[in-house]
N, C-alpha and C positions, 0 to 999 in steps of 0.2 A: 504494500500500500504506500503509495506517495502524499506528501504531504504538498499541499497547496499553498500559494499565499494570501493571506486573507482579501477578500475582493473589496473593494474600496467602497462602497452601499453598504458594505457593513461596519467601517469605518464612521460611515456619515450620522448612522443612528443613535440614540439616545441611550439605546438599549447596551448595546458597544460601551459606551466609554464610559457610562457607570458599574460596565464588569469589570473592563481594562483597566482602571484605575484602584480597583479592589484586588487582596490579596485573599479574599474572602475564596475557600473551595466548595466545591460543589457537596452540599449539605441535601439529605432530606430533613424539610423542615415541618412537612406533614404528612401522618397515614391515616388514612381510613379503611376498616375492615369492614365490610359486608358478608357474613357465615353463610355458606352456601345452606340454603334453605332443606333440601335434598340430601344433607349430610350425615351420614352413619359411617361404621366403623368398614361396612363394602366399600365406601364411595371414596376414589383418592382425593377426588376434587372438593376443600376442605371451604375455601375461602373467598373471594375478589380482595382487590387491595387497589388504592389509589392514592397514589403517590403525587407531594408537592417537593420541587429540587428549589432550592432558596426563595423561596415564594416567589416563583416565576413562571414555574414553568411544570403542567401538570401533565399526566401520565396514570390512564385509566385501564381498569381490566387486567392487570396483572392478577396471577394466579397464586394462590396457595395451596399444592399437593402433598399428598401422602404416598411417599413411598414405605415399604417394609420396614426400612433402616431408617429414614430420617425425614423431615419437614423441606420443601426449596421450592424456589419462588420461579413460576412459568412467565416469561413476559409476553405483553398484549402481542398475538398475532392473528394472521389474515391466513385463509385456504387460498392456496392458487388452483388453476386447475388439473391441474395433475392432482391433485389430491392432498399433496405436501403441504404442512404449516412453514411459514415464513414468517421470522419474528418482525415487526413491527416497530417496536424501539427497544432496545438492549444496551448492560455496559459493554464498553469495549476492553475493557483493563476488569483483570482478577478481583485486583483489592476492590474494587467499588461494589463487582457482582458482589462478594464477601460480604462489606458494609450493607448491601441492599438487604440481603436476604438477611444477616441479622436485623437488621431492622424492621422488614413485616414483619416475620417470625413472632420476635418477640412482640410487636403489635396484637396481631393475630390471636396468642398464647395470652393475654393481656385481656382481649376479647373475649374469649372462654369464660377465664375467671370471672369478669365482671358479668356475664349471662348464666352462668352458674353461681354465680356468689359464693365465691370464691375465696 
């Protein structure tokens, strides 16, 4: 993958130069959990989750699954025609998917208790 250089419209915006000029990193700064309505101990599909990244910029329909072994977060995606899911928006870098999914996760697990009283 090649890296471009930034295209100069986005220089011009507003939105630009009050990230450029911030050291501020890319934070989720909101979640919301929605428990899948249809959820038992068969069904892997646990959750929705909708994410806020520095109160900017939102990110809906993420998943929370159950595998065998552990909890991990699906992001939003689209069927193409062939049949295949193609994600939609994803991290690109390790550490962030890490930060993501501990963060529903423990959203999510937070949700529980408070709907069980916990």
């Amino acid at each position: 993958m090649s890296s471009h250089p930034t295209p100069s419209y986005m220089h011009e915006h507003p939105a630009f130069e009050e990230r450029s000029s911030s050291t501020e990193p890319l934070q989720i700064t909101d979640v919301q959990i929605r428990l899948h309505e249809r959820s038992d101990e068969r069904t892997a599909l646990k959750a929705f989750a909708t994410i806020t990244l520095n109160r900017m910029f939102v990110v809906h329909d993420l998943k929370v699954i159950e595998k065998p072994d552990r909890l991990f977060v699906s992001m939003p995606a689209t069927r193409k025609r062939d049949g295949k899911y193609k994600d939609i928006a994803h991290p690109i870098r390790k550490e962030f998917r890490e930060y993501l999914e501990d963060v529903v996760i423990q959203a999510y697990e937070d949700e529980l208790r408070e709907r069980h009283g916990d």
